[in-house]
Legacy VTK file of the C-alpha trace (Angstrom):
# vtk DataFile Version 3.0
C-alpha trace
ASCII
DATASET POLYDATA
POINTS 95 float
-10.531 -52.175 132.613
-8.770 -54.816 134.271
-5.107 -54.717 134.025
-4.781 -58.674 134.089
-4.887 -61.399 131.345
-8.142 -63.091 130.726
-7.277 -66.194 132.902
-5.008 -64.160 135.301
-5.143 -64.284 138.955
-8.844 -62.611 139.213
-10.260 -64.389 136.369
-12.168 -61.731 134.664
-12.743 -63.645 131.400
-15.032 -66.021 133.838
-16.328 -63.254 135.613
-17.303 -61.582 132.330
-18.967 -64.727 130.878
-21.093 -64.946 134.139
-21.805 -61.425 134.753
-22.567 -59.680 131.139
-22.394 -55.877 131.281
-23.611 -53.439 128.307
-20.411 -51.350 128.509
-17.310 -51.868 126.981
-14.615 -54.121 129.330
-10.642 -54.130 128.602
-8.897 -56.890 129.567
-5.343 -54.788 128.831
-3.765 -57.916 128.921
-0.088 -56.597 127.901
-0.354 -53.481 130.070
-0.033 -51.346 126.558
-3.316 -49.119 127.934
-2.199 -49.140 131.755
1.326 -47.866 130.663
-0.131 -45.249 127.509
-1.915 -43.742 130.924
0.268 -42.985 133.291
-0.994 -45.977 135.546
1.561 -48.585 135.324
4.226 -49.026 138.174
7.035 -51.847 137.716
7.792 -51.632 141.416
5.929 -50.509 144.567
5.928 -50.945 148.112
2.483 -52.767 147.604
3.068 -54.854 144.459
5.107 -55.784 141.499
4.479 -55.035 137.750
0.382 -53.660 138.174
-1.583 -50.803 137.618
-2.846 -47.936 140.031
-6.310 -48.691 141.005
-7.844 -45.730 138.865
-10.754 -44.795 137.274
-11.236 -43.309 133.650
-14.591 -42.012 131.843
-14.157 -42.176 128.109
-16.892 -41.535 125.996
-17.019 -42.715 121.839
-16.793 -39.357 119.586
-18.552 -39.407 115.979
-15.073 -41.123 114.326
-15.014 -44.136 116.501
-12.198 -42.465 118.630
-12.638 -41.962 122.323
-12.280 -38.180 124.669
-11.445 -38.510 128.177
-13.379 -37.108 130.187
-12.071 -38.142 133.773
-9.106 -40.004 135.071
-8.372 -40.471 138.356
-5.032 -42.451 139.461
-5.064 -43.904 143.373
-2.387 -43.626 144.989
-2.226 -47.298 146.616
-4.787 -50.402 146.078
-7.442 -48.738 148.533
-7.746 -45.517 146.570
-10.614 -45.193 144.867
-12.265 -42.026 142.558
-14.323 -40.284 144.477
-18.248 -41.253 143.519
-19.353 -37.737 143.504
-16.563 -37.224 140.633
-17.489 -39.831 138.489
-21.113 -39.485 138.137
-20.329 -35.477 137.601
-17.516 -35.992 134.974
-21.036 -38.779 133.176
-23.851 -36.222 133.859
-21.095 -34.117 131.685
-20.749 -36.087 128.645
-23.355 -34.256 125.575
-25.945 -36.649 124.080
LINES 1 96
95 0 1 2 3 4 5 6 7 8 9 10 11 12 13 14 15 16 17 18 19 20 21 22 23 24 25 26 27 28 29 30 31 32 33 34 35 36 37 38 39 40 41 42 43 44 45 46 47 48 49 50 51 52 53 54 55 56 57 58 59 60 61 62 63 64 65 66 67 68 69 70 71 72 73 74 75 76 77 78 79 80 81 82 83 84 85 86 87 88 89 90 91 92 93 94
């Protein structure tokens, strides 16, 4: 999930186009996801109006709907989930 508009400052809609991946990407473009999360912050010593770097595993349940499995919210730009915790929090999702 990138918390940036299509055409936005990293250009993800371009990066996307270029670089096709076989998992669901969310351009939240209005922040609605970021902010339903927890992961929004209006104001921080490091930026204005973005998300916590942060990573979420959510897999798709028999109704369409999605269970989280894992969030983790960084605390500044550099912060980033621990790799050991994601690829537990996958090896845990049922078949």
């Amino acid at each position: 999930m990138a918390a940036e508009k299509r055409d936005g400052v990293w250009k993800p809609g371009k990066f996307l186009e270029k670089h096709p991946i076989s998992s669901v990407f969310l351009l939240d473009e209005d922040r609605t996801v970021t902010k339903a999360y927890g992961l929004h912050h209006a104001l921080a010593t490091d930026a204005l109006n973005i998300a916590h770097p942060a990573t979420l595993v959510i897999c798709r349940n028999s109704d369409g709907g999605g269970i989280v499995r894992y969030v983790y919210r960084g605390d500044n730009q550099l912060d980033r989930a621990p790799l050991d915790e994601v690829l537990k929090a996958l090896k845990e999702i049922p078949n």
